[in-house]
Kinemage of the C-alpha trace (Angstrom):
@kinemage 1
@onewidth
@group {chain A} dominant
@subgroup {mainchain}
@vectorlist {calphas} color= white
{ca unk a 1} P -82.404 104.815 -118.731
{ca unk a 2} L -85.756 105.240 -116.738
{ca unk a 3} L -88.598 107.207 -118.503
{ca unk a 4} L -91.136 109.439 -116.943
{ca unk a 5} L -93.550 106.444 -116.001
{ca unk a 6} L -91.266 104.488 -113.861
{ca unk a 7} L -90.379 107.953 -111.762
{ca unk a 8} L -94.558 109.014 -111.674
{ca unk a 9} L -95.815 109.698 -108.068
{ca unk a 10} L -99.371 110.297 -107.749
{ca unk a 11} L -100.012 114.337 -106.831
{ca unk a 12} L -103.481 116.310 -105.722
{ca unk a 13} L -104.784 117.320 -108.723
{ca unk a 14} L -107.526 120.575 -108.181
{ca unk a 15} L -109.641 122.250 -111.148
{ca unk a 16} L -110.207 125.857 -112.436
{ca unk a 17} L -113.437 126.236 -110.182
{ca unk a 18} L -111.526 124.745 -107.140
{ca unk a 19} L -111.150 127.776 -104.595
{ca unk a 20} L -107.254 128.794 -103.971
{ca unk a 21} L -107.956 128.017 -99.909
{ca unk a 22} L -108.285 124.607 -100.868
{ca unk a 23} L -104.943 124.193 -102.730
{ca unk a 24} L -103.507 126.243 -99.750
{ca unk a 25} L -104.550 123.569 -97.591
{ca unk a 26} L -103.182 121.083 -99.940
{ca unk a 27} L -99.596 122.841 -100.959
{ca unk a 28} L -98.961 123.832 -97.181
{ca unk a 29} L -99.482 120.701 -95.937
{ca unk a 30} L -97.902 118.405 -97.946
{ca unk a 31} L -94.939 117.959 -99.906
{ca unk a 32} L -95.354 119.628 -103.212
{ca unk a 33} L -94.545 122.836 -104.621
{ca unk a 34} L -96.960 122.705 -107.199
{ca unk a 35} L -99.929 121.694 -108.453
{ca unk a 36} L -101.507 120.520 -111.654
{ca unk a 37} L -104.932 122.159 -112.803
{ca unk a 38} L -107.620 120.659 -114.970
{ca unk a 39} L -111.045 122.218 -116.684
{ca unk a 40} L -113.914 120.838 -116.026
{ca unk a 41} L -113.641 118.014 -118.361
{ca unk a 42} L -110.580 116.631 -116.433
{ca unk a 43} L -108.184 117.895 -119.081
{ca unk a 44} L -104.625 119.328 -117.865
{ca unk a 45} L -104.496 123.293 -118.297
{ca unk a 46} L -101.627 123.886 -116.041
{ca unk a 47} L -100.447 124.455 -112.787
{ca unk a 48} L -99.971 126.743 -109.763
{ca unk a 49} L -97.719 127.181 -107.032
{ca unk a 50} L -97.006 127.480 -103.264
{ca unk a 51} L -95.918 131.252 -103.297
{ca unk a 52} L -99.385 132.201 -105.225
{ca unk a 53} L -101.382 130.335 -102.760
{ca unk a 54} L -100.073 131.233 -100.090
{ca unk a 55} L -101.154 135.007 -100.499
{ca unk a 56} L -104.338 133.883 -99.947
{ca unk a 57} L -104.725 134.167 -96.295
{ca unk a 58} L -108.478 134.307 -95.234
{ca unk a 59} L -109.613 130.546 -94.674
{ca unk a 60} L -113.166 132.036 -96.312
{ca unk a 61} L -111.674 133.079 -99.702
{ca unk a 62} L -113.975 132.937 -102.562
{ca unk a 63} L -111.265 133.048 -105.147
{ca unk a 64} L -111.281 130.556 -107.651
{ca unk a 65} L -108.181 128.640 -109.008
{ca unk a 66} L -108.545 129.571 -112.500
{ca unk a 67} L -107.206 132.803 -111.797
{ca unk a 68} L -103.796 131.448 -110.753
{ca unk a 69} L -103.389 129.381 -113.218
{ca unk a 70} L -99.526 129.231 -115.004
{ca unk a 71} L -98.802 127.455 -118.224
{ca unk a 72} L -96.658 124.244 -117.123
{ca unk a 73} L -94.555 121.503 -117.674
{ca unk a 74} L -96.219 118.249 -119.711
{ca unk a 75} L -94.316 115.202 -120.541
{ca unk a 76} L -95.476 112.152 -121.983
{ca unk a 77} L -95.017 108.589 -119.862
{ca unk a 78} L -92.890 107.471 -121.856
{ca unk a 79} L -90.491 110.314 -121.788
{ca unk a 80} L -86.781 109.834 -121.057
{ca unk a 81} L -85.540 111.375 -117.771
{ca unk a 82} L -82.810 113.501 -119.683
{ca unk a 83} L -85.710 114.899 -121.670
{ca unk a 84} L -88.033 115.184 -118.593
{ca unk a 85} L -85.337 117.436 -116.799
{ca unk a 86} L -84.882 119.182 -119.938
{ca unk a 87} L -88.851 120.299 -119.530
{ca unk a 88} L -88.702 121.241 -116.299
{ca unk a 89} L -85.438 123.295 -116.991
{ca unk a 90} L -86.710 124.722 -119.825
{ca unk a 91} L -89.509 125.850 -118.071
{ca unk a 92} L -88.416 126.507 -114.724
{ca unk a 93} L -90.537 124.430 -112.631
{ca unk a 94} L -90.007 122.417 -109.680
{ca unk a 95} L -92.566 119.321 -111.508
{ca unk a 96} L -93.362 117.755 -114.664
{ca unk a 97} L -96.850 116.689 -115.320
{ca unk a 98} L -96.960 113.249 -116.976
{ca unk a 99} L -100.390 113.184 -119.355
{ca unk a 100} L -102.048 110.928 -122.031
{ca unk a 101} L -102.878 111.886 -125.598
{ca unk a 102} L -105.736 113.696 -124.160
{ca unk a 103} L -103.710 115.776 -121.706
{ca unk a 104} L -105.700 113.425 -119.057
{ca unk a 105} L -103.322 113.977 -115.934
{ca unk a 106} L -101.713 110.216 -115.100
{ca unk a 107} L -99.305 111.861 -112.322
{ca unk a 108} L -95.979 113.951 -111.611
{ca unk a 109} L -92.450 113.579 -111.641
{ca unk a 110} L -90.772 115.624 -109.219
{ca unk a 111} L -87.451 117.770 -109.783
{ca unk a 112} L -86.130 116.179 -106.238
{ca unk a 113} L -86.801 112.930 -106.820
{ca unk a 114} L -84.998 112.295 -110.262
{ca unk a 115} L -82.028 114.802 -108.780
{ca unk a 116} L -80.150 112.247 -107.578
{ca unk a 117} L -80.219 109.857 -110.849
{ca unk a 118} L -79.767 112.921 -113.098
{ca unk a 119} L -76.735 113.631 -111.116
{ca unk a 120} L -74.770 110.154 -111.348
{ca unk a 121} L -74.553 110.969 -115.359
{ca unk a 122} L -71.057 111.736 -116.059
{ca unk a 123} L -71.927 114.948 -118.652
{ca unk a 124} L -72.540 116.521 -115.897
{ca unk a 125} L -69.736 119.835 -116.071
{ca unk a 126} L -68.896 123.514 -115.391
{ca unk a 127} L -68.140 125.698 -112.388
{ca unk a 128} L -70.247 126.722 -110.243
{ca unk a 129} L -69.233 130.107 -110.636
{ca unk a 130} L -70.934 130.079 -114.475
{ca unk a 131} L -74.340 128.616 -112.569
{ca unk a 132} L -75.111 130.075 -109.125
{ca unk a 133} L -77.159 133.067 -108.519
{ca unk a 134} L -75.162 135.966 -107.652
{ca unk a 135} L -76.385 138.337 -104.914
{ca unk a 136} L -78.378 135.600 -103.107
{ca unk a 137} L -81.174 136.872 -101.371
{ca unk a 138} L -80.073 137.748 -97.424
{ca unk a 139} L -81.375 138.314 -93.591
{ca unk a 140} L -80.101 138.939 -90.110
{ca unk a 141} L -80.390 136.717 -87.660
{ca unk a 142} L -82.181 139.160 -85.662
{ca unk a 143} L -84.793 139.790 -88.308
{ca unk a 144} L -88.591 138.325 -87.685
{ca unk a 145} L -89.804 135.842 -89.292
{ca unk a 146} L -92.996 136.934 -90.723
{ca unk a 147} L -90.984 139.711 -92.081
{ca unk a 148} L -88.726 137.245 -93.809
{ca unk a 149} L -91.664 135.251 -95.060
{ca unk a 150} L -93.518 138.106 -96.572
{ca unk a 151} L -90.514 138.995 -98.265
{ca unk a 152} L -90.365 135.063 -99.676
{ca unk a 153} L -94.240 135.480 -100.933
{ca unk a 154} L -93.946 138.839 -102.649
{ca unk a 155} L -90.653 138.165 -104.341
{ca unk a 156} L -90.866 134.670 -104.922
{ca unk a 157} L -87.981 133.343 -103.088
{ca unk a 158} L -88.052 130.220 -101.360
{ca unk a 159} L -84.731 130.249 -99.005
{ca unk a 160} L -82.531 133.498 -97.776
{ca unk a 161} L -78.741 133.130 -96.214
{ca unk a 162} L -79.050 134.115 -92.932
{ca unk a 163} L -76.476 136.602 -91.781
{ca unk a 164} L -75.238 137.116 -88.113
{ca unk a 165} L -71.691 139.704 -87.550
{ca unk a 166} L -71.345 139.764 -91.071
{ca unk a 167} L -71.103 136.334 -91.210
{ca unk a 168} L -73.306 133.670 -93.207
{ca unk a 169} L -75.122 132.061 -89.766
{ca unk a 170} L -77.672 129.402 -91.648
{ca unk a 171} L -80.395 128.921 -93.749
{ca unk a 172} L -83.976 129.469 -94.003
{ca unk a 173} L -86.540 128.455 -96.417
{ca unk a 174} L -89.766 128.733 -96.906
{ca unk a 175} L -90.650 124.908 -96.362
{ca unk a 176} L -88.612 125.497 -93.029
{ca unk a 177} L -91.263 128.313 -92.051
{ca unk a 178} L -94.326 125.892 -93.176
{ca unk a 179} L -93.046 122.168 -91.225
{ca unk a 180} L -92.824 124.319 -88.424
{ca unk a 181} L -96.229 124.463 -86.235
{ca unk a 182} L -95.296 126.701 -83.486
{ca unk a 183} L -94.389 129.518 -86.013
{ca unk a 184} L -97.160 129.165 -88.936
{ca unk a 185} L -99.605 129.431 -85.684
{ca unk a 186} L -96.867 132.901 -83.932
{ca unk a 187} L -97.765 134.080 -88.039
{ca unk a 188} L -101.410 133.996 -87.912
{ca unk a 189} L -100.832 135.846 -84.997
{ca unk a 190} L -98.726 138.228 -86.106
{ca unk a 191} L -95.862 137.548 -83.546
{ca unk a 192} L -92.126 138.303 -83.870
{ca unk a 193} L -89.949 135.036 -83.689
{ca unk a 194} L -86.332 136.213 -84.666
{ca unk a 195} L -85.189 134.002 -87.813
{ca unk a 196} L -82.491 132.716 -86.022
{ca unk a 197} L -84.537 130.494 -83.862
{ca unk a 198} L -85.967 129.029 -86.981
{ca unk a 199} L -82.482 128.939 -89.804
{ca unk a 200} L -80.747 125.411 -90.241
{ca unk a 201} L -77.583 126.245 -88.636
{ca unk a 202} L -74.484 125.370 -89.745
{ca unk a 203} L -75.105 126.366 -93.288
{ca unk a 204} L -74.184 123.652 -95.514
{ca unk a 205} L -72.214 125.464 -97.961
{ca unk a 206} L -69.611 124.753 -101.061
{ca unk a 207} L -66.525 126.853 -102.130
{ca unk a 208} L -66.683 128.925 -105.596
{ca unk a 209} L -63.851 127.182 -106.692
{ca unk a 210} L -65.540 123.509 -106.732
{ca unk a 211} L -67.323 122.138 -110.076
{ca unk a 212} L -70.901 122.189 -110.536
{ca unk a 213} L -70.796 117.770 -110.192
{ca unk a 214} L -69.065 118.493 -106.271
{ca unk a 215} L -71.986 120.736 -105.953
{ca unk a 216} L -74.730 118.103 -107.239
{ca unk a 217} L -73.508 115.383 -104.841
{ca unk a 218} L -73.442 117.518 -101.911
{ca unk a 219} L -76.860 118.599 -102.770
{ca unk a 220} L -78.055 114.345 -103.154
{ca unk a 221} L -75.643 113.853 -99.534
{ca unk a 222} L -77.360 116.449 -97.689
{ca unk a 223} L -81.005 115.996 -99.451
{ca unk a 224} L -80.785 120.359 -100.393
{ca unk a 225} L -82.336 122.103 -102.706
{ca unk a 226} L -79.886 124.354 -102.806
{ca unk a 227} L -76.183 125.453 -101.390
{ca unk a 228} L -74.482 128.900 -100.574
{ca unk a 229} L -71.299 129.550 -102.343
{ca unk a 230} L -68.684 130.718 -100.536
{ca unk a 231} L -65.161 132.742 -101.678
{ca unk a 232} L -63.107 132.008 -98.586
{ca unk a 233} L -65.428 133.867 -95.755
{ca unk a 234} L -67.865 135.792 -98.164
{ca unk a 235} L -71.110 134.705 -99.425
{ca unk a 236} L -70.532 135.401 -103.019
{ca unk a 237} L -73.992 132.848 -104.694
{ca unk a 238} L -76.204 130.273 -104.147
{ca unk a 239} L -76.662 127.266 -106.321
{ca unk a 240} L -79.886 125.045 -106.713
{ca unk a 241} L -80.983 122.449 -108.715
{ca unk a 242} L -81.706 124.111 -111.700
{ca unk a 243} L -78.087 125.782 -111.854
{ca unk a 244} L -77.272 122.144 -111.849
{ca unk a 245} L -79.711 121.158 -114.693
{ca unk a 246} L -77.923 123.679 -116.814
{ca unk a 247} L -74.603 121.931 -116.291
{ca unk a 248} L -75.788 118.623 -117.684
């Protein structure tokens, strides 16, 4: 099986004395969730994410990194990806941070790219029932967006079911909110664009009587990060990929 090495993508790496507006800039505009931290001496410390940089709303911040700083995930290169997805389980991260003896940073392997090869393992068992996150997080159609988002900063959620009659309507996240121009610039604002105008609608979803493996290929089909679980009409979960990880 692949190791760590062969899955290693190259990622912005910022240091304790880096201010947070600068790995703002980086983590809003790019594809990662997080980002790994080195001292001074170019040694790995750990990381930090999108939801604690995102706080940080005046482009003329003085804050420095080093504040922000979480203990993360550290692999070696030549790390299997069972035990890679183990770390980042274990830990609850969405990356892995590949280093050297000298916790020099040589890159990162991402939870969404080594999804879809962790997935084709056949140990991969349970129902979803045993994995998914009961009481998913939830929003009306109607509701604003910058309501929604504030809501995703201070409670560290990165999608909510969105609701419409009672019914589950679509999906937003918070990478939804931050690929979309016209609404990061209504935000600065302070405007009021209803969610609905922003969700993925219709909802891919999955029933609470499939397995957890169903529920990993729909996930690789439909590139998601995560899938509402339905029982018949009601929204009874959601499932990501680290209710996945748990099944392998």
């Amino acid at each position: 099986m692949k190791v760590a090495e062969d899955m290693m993508v190259k990622t912005p790496v910022l240091t304790t004395g880096d201010p947070m507006t600068r790995a703002r800039q980086v983590l809003r505009d790019d594809i990662f969730r997080e980002i790994p931290i080195t001292n001074a001496n170019g040694r790995y410390v750990g990381y930090i994410n999108i939801t604690d940089v995102l706080k940080i709303t005046d482009t003329k911040s003085n804050v420095l990194i080093e504040g922000f700083v979480k203990e993360g995930t550290t692999v070696g290169p030549d790390i299997s990806l069972m035990e890679v997805a183990e770390a980042i389980r274990e830990n609850e991260t969405d990356t892995a941070t590949v280093v050297d003896d000298n916790r020099n940073v040589l890159g990162s392997v991402l939870l969404s790219e080594i999804f879809p090869i962790l997935c084709t393992r056949k140990n991969l068992h349970g129902e979803i029932k045993d994995f998914m996150h009961r009481s998913p997080p939830v929003c009306e159609a109607t509701d604003s967006v910058s309501g929604v988002y504030a809501q995703m900063l201070d409670r560290n959620i990165t999608a909510f079911a969105v609701m419409k009659n009672k019914t589950l309507s679509g999906i937003i996240s918070r990478r939804d909110i931050l690929n979309n121009g016209r609404v990061r610039k209504s935000l600065e604002r302070g405007g009021k664009i209803p969610v609905e105008s922003v969700m993925v609608t219709p909802p891919i979803t999955i029933s609470l009587e499939e397995d957890i493996k169903t529920a990993a290929e729909r996930m690789v089909e439909h590139d998601l990060s995560q899938i509402p679980v339905m029982d018949g009409g009601t929204l009874v979960g959601m499932i990501d990929r680290h209710g996945v990880l748990k099944g392998l």
